[in-house]
N, C-alpha and C positions, 0 to 999 in steps of 0.2 A: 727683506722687508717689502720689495714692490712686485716678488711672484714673480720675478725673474733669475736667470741665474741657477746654481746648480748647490746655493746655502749652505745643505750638510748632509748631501750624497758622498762628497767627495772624488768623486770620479767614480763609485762605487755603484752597481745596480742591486736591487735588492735582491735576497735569498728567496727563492721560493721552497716550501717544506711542505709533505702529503699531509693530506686530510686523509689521516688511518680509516676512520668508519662513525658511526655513531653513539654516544654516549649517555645513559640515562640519565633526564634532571628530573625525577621521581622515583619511583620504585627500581632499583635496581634491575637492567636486563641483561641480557646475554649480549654479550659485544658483536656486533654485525658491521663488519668490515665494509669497504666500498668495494665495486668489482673493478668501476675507474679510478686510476689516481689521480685526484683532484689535487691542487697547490695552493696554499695562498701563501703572498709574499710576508716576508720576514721585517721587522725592523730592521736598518743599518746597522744600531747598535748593539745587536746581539753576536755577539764574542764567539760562536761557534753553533750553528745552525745547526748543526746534525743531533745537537742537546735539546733539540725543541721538537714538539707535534703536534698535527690539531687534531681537531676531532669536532664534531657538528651535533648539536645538543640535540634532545629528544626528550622533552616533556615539558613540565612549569614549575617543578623543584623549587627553583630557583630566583623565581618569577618576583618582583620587577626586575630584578640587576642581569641576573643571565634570564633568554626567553627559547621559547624553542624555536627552533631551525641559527639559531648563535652559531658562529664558529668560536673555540674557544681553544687557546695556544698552549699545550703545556709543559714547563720546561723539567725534562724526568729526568736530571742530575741534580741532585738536592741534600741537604743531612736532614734525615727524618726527624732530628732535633727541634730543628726550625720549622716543622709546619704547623705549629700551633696558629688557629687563626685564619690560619691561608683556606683557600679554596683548592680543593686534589680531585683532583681522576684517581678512583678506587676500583678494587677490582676483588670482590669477597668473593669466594670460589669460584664461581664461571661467569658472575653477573660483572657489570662495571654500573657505578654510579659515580656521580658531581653535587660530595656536598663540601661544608666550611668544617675543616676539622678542626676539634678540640681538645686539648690532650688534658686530659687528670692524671697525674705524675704521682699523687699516694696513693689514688683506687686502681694503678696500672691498668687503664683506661681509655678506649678515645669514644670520641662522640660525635659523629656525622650530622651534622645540623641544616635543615633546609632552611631558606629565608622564606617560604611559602610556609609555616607553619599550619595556616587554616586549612590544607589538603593533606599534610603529608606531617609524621612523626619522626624522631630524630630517631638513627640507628646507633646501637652502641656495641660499643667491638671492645672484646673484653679474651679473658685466657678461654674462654668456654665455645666461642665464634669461630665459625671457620674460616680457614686460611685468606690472609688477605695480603693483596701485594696495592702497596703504593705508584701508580702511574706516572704521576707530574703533580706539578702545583700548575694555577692557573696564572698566565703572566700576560693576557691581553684578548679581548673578546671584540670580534666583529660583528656587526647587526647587518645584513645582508636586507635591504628594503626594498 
């Protein structure tokens, strides 16, 4: 309570985990890795760090809540059950984007939804879409100022 003391480290220093590369908050691009590995620190409370990754946005997709240059944390052990709703790192054949998925469960269905609507249209991923693999869900965004 008075910013002293060691609260709820617990004798513990934080995990630092790579910043993989860059990921689209607009139009899906091709993934562009970093050539350094950059880290940022973990929360304490995260159960197993090697389950997590960041990635540093690139565009306005997503604009107010995520902006670009975000770093954004995503945890890729998940049941795809549960990501209705959630925000994922997506990855449709060679591109990766960051939107809020939504799943329709009788039109077997999902639907990529940007919060920047007025720039950008929702994608929807259906039997007819090419290959798409699930990255992470998002579990914590830093605004680097």
């Amino acid at each position: 309570m008075t910013g002293d003391g060691s609260m709820l480290s617990h004798g513990r220093d934080p995990a630092h985990i790579p910043i993989l590369g860059e990921i689209a908050a607009g139009n899906p691009i091709d993934f562009t890795p970093f050539p350094d590995i950059s880290t940022i620190p973990l929360p304490l409370n995260a159960a197993s760090p090697t389950q997590y990754k960041a990635l540093k946005v690139y565009g306005d997709s997503m604009a107010p809540f995520i902006i670009h240059n975000d770093i954004v944390v995503i945890h890729t052990v998940f049941d795809p059950w549960d990501l209705d709703a959630k925000i994922v790192a997506i990855k449709i054949d060679t591109e990766t984007t960051l939107k809020q998925m939504s799943i329709d469960y009788e039109a077997k269905m999902s639907i990529l939804i940007p919060y920047n609507t007025a720039h950008y249209k929702p994608i929807i991923l259906n039997s007819d879409s090419p290959p798409c693999q699930i990255l992470g869900y998002v579990v914590s965004i830093t605004r680097i100022l």
